[in-house]
N, CA and C atoms of all chains as a GROMACS GRO file, in nm:
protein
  552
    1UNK      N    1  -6.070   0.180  -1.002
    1UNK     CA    2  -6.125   0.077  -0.914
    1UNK      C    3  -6.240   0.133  -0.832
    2UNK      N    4  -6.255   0.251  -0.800
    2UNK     CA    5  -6.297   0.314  -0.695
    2UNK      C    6  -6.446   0.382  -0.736
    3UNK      N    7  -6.422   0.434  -0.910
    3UNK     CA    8  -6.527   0.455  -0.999
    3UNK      C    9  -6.602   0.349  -1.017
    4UNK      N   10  -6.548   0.207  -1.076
    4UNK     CA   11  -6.589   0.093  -1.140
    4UNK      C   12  -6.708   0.026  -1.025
    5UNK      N   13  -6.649   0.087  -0.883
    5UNK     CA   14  -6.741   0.019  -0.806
    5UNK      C   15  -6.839   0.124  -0.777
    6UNK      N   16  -6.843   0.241  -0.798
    6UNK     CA   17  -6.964   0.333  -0.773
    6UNK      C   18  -6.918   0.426  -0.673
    7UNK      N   19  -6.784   0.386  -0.594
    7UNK     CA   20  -6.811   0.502  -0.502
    7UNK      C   21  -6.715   0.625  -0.466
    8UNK      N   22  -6.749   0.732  -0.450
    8UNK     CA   23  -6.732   0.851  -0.437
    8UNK      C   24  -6.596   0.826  -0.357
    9UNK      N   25  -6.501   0.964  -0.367
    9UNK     CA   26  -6.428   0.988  -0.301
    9UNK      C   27  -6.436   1.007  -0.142
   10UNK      N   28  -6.526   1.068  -0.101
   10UNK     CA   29  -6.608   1.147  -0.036
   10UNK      C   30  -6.641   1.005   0.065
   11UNK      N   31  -6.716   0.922   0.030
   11UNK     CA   32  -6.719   0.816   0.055
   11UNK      C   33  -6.633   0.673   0.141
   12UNK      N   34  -6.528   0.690   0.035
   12UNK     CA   35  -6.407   0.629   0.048
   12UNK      C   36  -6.351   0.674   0.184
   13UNK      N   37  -6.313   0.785   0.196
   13UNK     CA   38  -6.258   0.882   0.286
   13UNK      C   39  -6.305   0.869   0.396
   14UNK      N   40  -6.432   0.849   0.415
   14UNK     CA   41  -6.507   0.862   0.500
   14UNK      C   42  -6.482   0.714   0.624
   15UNK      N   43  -6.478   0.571   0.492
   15UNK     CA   44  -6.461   0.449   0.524
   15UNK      C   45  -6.307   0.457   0.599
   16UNK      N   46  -6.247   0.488   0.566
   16UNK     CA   47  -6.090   0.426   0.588
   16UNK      C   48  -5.996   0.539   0.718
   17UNK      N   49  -6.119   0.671   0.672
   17UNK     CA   50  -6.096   0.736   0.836
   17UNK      C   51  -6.014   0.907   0.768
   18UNK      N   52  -5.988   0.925   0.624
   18UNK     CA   53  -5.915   1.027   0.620
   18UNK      C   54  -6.014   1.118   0.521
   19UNK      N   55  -5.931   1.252   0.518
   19UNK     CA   56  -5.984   1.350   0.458
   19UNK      C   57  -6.019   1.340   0.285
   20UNK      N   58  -6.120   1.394   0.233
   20UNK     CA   59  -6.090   1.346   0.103
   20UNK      C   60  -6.016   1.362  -0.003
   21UNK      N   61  -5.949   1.502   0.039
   21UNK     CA   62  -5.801   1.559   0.000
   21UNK      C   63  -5.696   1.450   0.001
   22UNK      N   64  -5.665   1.366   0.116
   22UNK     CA   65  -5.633   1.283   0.078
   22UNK      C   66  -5.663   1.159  -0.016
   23UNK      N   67  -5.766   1.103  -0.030
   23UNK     CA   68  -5.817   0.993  -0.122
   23UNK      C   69  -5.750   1.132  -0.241
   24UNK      N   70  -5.817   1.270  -0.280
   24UNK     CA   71  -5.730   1.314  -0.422
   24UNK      C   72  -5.600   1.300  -0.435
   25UNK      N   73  -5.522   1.301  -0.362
   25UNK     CA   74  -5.358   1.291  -0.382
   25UNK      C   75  -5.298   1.164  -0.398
   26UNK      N   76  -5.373   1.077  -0.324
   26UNK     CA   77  -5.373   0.900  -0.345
   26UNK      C   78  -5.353   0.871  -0.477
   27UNK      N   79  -5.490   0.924  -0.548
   27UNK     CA   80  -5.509   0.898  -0.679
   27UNK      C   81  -5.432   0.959  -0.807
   28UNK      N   82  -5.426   1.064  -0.762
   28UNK     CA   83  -5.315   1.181  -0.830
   28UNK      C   84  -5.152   1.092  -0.827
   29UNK      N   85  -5.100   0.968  -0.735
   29UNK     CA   86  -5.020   0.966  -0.726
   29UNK      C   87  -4.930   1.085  -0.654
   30UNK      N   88  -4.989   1.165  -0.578
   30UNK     CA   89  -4.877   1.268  -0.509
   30UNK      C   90  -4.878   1.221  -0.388
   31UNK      N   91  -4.896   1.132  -0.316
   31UNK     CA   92  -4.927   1.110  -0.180
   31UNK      C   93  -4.870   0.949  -0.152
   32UNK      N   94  -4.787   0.893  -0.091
   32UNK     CA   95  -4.790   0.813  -0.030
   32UNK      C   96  -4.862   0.738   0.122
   33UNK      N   97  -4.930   0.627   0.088
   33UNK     CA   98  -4.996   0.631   0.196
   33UNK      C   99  -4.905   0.571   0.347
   34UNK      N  100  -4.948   0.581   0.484
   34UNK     CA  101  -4.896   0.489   0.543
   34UNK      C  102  -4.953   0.329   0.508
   35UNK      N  103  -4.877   0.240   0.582
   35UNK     CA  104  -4.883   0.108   0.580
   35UNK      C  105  -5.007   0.100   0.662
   36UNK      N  106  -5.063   0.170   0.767
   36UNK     CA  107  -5.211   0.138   0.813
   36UNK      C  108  -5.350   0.198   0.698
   37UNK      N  109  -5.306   0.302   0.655
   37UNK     CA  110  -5.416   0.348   0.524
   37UNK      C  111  -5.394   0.242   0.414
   38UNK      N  112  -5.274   0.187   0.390
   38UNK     CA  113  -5.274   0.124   0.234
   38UNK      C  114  -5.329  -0.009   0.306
   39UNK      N  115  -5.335  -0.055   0.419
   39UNK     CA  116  -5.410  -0.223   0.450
   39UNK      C  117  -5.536  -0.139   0.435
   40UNK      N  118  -5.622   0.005   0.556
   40UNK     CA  119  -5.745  -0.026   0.548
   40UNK      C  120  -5.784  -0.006   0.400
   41UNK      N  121  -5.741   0.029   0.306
   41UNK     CA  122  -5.787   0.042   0.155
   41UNK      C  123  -5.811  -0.056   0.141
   42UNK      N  124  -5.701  -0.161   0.170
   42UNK     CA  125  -5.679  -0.287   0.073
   42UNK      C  126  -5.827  -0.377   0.131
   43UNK      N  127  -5.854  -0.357   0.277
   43UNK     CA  128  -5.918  -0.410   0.368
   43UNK      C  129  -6.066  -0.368   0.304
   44UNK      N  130  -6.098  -0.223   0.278
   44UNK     CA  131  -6.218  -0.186   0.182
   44UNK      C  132  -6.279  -0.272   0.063
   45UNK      N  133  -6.191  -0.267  -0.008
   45UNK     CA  134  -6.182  -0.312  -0.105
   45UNK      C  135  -6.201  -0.467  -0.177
   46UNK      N  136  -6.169  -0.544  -0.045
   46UNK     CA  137  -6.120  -0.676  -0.037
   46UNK      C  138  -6.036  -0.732  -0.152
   47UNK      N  139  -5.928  -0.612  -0.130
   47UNK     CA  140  -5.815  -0.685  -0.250
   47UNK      C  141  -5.678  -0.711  -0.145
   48UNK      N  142  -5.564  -0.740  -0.194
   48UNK     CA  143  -5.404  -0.715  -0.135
   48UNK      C  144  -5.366  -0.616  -0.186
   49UNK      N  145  -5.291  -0.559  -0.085
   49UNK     CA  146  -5.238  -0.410  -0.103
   49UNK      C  147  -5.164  -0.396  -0.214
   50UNK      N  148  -5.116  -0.516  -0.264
   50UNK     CA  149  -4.987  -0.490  -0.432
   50UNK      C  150  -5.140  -0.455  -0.523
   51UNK      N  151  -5.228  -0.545  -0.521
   51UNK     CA  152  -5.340  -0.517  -0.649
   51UNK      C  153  -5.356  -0.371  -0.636
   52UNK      N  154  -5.384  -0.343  -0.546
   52UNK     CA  155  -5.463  -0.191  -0.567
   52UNK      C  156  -5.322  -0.072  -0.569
   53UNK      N  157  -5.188  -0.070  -0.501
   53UNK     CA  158  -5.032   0.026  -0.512
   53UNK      C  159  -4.976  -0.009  -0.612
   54UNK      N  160  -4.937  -0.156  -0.642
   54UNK     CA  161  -4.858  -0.198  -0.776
   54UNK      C  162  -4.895  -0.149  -0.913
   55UNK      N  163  -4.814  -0.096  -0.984
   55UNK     CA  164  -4.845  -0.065  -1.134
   55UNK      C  165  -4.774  -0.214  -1.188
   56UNK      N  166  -4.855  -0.285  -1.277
   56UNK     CA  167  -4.828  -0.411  -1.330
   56UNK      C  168  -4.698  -0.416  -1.453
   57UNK      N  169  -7.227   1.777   1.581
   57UNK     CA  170  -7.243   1.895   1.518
   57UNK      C  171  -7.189   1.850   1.420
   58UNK      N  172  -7.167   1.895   1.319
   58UNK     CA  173  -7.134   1.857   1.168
   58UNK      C  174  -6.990   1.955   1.137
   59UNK      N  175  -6.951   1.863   1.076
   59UNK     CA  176  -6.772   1.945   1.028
   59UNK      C  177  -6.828   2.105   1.003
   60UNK      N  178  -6.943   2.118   0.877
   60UNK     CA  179  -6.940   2.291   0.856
   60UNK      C  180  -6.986   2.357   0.981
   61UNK      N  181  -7.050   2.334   1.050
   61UNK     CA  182  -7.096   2.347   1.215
   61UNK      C  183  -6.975   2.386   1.276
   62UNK      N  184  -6.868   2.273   1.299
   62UNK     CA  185  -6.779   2.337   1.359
   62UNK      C  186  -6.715   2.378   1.318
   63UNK      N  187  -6.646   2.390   1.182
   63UNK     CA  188  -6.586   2.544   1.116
   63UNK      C  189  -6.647   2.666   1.184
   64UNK      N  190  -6.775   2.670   1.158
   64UNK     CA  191  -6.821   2.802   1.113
   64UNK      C  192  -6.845   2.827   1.290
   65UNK      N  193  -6.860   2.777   1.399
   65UNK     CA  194  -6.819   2.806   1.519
   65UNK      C  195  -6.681   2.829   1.551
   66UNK      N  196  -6.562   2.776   1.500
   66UNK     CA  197  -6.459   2.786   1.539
   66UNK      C  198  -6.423   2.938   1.478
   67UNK      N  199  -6.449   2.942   1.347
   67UNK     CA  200  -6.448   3.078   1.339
   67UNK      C  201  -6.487   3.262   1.420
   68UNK      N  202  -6.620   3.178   1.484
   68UNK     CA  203  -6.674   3.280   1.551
   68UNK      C  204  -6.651   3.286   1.665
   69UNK      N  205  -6.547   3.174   1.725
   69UNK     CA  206  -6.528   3.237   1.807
   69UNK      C  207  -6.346   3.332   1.802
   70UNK      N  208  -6.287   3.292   1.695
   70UNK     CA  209  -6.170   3.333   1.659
   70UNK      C  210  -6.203   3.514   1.616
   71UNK      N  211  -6.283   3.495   1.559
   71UNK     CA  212  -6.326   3.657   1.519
   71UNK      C  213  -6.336   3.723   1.694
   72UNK      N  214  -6.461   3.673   1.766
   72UNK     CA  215  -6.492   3.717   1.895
   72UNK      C  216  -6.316   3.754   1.976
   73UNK      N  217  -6.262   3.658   1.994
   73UNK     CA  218  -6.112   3.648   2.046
   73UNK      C  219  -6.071   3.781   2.023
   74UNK      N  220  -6.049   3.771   1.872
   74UNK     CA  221  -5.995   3.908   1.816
   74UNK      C  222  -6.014   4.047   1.832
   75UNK      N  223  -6.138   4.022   1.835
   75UNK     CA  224  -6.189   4.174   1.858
   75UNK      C  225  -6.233   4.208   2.017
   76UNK      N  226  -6.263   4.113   2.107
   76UNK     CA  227  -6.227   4.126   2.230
   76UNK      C  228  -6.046   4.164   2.259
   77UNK      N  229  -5.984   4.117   2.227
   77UNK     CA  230  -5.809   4.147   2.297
   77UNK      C  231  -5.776   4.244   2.198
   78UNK      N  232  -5.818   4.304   2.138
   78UNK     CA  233  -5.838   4.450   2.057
   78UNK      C  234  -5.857   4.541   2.137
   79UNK      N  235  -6.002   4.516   2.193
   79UNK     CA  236  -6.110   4.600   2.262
   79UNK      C  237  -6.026   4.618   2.406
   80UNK      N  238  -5.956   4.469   2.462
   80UNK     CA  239  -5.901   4.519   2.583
   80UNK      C  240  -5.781   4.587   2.558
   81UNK      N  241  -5.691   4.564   2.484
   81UNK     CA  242  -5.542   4.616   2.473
   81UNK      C  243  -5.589   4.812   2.429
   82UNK      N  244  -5.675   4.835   2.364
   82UNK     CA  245  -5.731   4.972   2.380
   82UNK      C  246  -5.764   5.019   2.511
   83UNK      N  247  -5.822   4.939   2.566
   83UNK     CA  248  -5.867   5.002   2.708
   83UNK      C  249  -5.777   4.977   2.815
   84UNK      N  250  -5.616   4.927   2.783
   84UNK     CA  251  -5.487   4.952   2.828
   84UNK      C  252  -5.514   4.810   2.984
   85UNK      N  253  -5.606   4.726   2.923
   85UNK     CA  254  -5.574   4.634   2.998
   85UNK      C  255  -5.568   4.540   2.942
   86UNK      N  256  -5.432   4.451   3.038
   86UNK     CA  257  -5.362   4.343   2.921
   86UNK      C  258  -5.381   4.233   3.023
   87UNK      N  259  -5.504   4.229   3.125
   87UNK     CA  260  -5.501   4.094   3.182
   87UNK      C  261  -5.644   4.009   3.112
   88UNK      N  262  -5.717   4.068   3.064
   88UNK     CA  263  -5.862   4.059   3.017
   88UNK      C  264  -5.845   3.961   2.894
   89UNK      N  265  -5.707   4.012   2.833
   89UNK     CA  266  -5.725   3.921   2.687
   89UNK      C  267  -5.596   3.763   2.746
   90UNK      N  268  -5.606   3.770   2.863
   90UNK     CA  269  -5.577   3.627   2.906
   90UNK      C  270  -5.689   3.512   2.947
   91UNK      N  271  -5.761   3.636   2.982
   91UNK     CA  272  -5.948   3.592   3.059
   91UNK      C  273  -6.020   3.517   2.937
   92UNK      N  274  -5.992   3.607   2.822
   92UNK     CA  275  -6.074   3.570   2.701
   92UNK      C  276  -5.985   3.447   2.607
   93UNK      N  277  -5.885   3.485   2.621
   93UNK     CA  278  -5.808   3.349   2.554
   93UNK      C  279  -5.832   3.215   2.619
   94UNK      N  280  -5.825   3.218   2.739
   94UNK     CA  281  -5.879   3.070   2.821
   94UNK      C  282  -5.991   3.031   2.752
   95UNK      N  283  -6.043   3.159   2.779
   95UNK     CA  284  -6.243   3.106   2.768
   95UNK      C  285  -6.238   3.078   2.671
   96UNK      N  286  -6.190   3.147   2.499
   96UNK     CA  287  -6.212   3.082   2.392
   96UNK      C  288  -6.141   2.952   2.355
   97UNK      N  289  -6.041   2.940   2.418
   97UNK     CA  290  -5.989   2.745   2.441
   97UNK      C  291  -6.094   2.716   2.467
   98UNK      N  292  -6.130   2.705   2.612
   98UNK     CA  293  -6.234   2.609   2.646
   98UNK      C  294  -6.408   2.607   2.514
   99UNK      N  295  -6.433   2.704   2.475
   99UNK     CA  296  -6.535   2.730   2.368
   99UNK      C  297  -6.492   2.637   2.254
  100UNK      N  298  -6.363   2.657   2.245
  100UNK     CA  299  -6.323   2.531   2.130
  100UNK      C  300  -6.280   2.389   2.144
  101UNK      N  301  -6.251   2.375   2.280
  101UNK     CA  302  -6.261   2.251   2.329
  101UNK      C  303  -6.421   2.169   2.319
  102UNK      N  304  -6.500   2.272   2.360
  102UNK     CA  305  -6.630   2.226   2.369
  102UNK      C  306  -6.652   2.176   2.231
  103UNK      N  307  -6.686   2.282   2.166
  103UNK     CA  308  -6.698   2.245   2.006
  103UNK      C  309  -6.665   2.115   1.951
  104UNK      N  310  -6.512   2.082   1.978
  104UNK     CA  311  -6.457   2.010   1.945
  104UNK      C  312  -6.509   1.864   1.981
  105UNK      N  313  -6.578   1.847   2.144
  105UNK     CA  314  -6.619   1.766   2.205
  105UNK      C  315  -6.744   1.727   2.141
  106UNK      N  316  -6.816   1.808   2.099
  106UNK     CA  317  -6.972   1.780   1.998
  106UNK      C  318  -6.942   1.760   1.890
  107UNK      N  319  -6.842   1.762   1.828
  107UNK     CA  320  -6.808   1.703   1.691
  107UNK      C  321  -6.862   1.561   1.676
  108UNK      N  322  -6.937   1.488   1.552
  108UNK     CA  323  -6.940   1.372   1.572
  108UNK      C  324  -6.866   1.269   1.504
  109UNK      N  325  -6.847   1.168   1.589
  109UNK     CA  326  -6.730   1.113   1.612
  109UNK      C  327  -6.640   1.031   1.458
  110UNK      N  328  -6.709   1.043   1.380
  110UNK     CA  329  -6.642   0.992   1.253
  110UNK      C  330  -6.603   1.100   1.138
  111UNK      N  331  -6.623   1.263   1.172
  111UNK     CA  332  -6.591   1.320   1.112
  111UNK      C  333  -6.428   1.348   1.129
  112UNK      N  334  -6.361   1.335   1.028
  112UNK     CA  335  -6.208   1.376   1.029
  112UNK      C  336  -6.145   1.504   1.021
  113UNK      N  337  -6.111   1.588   1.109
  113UNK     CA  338  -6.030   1.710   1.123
  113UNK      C  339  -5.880   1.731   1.039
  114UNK      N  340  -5.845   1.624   1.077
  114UNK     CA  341  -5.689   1.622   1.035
  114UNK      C  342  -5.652   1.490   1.021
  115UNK      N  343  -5.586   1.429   0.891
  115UNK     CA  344  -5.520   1.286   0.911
  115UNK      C  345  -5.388   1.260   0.876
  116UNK      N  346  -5.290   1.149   0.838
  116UNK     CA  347  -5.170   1.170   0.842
  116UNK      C  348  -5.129   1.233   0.728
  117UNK      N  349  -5.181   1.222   0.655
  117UNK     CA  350  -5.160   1.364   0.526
  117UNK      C  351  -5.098   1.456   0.585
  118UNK      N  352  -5.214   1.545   0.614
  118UNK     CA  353  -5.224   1.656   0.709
  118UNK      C  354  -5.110   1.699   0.803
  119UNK      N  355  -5.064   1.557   0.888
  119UNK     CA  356  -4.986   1.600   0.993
  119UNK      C  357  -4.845   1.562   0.906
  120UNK      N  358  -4.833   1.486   0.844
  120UNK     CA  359  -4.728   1.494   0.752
  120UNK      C  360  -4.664   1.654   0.749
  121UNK      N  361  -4.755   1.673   0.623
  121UNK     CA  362  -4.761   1.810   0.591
  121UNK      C  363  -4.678   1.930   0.675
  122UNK      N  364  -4.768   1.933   0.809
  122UNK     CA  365  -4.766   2.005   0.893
  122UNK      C  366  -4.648   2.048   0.958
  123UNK      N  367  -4.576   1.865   0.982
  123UNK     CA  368  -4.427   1.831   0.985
  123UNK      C  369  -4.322   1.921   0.939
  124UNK      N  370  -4.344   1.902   0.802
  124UNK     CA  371  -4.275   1.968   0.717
  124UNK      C  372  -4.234   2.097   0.724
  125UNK      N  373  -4.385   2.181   0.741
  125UNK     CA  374  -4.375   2.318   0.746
  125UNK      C  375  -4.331   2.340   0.824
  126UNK      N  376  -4.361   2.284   0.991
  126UNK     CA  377  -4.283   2.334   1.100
  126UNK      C  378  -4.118   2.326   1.076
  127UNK      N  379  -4.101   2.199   1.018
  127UNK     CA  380  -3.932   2.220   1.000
  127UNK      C  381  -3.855   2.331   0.921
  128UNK      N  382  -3.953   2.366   0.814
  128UNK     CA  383  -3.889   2.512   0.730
  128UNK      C  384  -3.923   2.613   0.808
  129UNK      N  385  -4.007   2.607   0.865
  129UNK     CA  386  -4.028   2.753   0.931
  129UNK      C  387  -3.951   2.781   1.077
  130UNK      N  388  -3.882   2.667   1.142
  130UNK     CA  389  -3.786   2.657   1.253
  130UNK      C  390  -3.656   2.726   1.132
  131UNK      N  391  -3.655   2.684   1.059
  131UNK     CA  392  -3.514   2.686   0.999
  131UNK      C  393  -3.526   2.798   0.926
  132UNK      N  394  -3.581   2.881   0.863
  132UNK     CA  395  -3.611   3.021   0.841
  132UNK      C  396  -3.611   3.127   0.915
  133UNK      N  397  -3.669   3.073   1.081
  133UNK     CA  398  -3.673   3.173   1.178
  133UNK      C  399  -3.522   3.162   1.255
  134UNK      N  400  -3.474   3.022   1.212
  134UNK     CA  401  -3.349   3.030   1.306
  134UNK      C  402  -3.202   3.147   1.208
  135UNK      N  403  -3.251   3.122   1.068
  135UNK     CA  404  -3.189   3.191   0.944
  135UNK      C  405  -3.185   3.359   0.992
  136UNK      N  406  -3.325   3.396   1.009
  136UNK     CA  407  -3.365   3.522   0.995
  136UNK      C  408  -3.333   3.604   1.124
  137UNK      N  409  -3.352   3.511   1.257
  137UNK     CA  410  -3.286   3.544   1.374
  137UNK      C  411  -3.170   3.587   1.360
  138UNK      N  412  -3.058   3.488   1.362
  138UNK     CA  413  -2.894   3.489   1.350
  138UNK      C  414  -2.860   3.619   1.294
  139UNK      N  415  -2.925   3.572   1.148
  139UNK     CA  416  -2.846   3.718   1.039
  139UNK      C  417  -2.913   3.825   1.114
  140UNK      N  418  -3.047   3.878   1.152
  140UNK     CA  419  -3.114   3.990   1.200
  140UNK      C  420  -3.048   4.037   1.329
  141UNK      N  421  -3.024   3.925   1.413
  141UNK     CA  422  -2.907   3.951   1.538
  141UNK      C  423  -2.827   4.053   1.563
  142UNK      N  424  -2.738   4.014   1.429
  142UNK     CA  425  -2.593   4.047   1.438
  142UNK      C  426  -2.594   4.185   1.355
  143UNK      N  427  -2.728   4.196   1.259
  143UNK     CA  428  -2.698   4.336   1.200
  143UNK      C  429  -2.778   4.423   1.256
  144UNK      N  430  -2.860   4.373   1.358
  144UNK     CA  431  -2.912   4.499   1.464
  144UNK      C  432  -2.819   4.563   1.584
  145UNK      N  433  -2.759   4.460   1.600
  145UNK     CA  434  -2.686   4.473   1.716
  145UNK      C  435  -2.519   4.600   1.637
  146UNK      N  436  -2.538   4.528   1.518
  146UNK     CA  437  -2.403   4.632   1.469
  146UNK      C  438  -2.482   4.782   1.400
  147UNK      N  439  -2.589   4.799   1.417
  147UNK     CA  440  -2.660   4.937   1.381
  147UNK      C  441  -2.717   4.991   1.498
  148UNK      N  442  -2.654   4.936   1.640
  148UNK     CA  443  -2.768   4.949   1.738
  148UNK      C  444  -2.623   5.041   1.856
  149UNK      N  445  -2.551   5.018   1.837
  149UNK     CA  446  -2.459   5.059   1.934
  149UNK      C  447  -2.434   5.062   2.072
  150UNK      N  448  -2.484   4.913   2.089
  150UNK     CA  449  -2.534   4.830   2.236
  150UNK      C  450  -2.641   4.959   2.319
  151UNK      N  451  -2.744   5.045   2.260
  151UNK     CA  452  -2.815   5.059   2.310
  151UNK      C  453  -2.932   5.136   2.244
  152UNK      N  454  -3.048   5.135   2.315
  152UNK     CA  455  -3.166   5.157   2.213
  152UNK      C  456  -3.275   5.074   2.172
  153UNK      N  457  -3.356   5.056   2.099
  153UNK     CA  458  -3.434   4.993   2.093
  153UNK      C  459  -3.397   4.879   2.026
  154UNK      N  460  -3.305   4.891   1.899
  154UNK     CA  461  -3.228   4.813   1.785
  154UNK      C  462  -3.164   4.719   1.888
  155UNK      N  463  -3.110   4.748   1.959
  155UNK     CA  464  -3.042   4.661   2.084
  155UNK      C  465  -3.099   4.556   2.125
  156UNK      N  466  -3.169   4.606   2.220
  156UNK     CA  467  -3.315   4.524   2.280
  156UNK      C  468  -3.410   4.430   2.196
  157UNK      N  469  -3.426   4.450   2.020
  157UNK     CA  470  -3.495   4.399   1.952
  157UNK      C  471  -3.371   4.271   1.933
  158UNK      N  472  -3.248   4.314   1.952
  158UNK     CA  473  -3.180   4.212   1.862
  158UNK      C  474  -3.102   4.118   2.014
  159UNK      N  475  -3.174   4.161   2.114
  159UNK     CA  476  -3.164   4.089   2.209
  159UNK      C  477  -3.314   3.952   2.204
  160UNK      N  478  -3.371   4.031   2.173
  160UNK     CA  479  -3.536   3.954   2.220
  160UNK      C  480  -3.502   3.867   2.114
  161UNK      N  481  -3.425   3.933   1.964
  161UNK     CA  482  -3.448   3.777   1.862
  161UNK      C  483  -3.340   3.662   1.846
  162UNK      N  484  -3.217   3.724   1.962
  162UNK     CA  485  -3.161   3.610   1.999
  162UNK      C  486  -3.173   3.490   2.093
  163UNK      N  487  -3.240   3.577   2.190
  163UNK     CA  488  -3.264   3.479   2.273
  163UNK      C  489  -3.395   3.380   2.258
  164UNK      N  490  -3.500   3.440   2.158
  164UNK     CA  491  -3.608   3.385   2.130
  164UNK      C  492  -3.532   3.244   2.029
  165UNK      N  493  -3.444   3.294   1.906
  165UNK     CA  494  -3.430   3.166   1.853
  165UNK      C  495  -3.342   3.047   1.917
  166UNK      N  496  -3.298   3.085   1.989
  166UNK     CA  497  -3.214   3.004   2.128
  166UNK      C  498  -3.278   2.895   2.179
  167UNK      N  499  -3.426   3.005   2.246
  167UNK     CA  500  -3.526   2.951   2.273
  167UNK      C  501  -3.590   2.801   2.210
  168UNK      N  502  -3.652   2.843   2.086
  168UNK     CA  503  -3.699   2.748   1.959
  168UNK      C  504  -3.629   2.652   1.926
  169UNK      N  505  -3.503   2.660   1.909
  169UNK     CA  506  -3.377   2.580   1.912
  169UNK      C  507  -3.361   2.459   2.008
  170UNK      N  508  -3.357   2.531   2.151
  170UNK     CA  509  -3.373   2.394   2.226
  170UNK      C  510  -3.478   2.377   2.259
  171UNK      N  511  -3.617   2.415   2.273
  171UNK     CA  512  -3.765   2.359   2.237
  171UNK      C  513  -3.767   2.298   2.132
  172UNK      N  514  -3.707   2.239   2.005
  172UNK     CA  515  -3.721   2.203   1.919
  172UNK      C  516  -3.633   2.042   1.928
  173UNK      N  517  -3.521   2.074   1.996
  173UNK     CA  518  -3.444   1.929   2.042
  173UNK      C  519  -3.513   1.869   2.131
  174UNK      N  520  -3.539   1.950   2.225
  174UNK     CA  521  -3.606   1.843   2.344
  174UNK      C  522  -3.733   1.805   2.294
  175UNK      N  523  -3.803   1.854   2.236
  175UNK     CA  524  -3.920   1.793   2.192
  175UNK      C  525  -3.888   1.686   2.093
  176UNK      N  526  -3.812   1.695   1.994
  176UNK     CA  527  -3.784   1.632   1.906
  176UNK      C  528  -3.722   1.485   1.989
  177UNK      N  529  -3.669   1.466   2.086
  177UNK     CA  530  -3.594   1.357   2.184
  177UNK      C  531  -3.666   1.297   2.249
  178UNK      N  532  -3.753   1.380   2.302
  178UNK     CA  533  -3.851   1.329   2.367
  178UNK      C  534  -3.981   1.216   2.302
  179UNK      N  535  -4.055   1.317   2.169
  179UNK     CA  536  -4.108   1.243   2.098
  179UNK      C  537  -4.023   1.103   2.023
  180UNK      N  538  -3.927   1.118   1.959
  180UNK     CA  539  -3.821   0.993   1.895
  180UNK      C  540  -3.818   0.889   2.018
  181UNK      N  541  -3.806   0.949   2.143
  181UNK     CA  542  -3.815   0.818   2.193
  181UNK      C  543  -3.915   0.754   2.272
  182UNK      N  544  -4.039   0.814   2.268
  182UNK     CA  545  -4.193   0.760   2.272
  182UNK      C  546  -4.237   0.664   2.159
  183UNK      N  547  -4.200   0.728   2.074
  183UNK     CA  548  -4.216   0.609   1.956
  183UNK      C  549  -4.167   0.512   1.909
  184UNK      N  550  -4.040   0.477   2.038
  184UNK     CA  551  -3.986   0.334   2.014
  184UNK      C  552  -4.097   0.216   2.038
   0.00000   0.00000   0.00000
């Protein structure tokens, strides 16, 4: 999702307030986020938090 | 100042620290590297204060993390205390240095122990 739209980890990280170590572990699946990181994602993004955490 | 900015200051002044309370504990004075420990707080306070304001130091990752470690490493030191205690104190023959060491690491994990509840009580119930 994060590729498809062009932007960097680095980036991301930057938007939502955390390190980019975190955005890697996000993605890696090793990291659970809190409930205030998984809204501002969702809030980035302009999706709902199931589209972007839920595996379908 | 920029995150590598303040790394690479925080560093220098951690090196400086070091080799100042070196320099004093050689020259057999041990009030100087209290003089210099303040001052390098406040040097890193400063730092810290010119940081600009959207760069991230630490986030809940991080303090997650951090969590964690502190809890194994309370519980390792409280491990290593106990057992170290009791077999200094039985090689020490209530006197000597072995004594005294296995005095300082009882009462230190004692210490940690209830610094670790009361903090822990205190914080649990701020965050109601």
């Amino acid at each position: 999702m994060r590729i498809s739209r062009g932007i960097t980890q680095e980036e991301l990280a930057r938007q939502v307030g955390v390190r980019r170590e975190t955005i890697v572990f996000l993605e890696q699946g090793k990291y659970n986020p809190s409930l205030r990181l998984a809204l501002d994602i969702a809030k980035f993004f302009k999706l709902k938090v199931e589209a972007i955490f839920l595996d379908d | 100042m920029t995150l590598k900015q303040y790394r690479a200051c925080r560093l220098a002044i951690i090196v400086a620290l070091s080799l100042s309370i070196s320099l004093a504990i050689g020259l057999e004075n041990y009030y100087l590297p209290l003089v210099f420990l303040l001052s390098a707080s406040a040097g890193l306070y400063y730092c810290r204060q010119q940081l600009k304001a959207e760069s991230v130091l630490a986030d809940e990752r991080d303090y997650a993390v951090a969590g964690r470690a502190a809890r194994y490493a309370i519980l390792a030191y409280g491990w290593l205390g106990a057992v170290g205690t009791f077999v200094l104190m039985a090689l020490s023959n209530k006197e000597g240095i072995m004594y005294a060491l296995s005095q300082y690491l009882a009462f230190s994990v004692c210490f940690l122990m209830l610094l670790n509840a009361f903090l822990f009580r205190y914080l649990s119930r701020r965050s109601r």
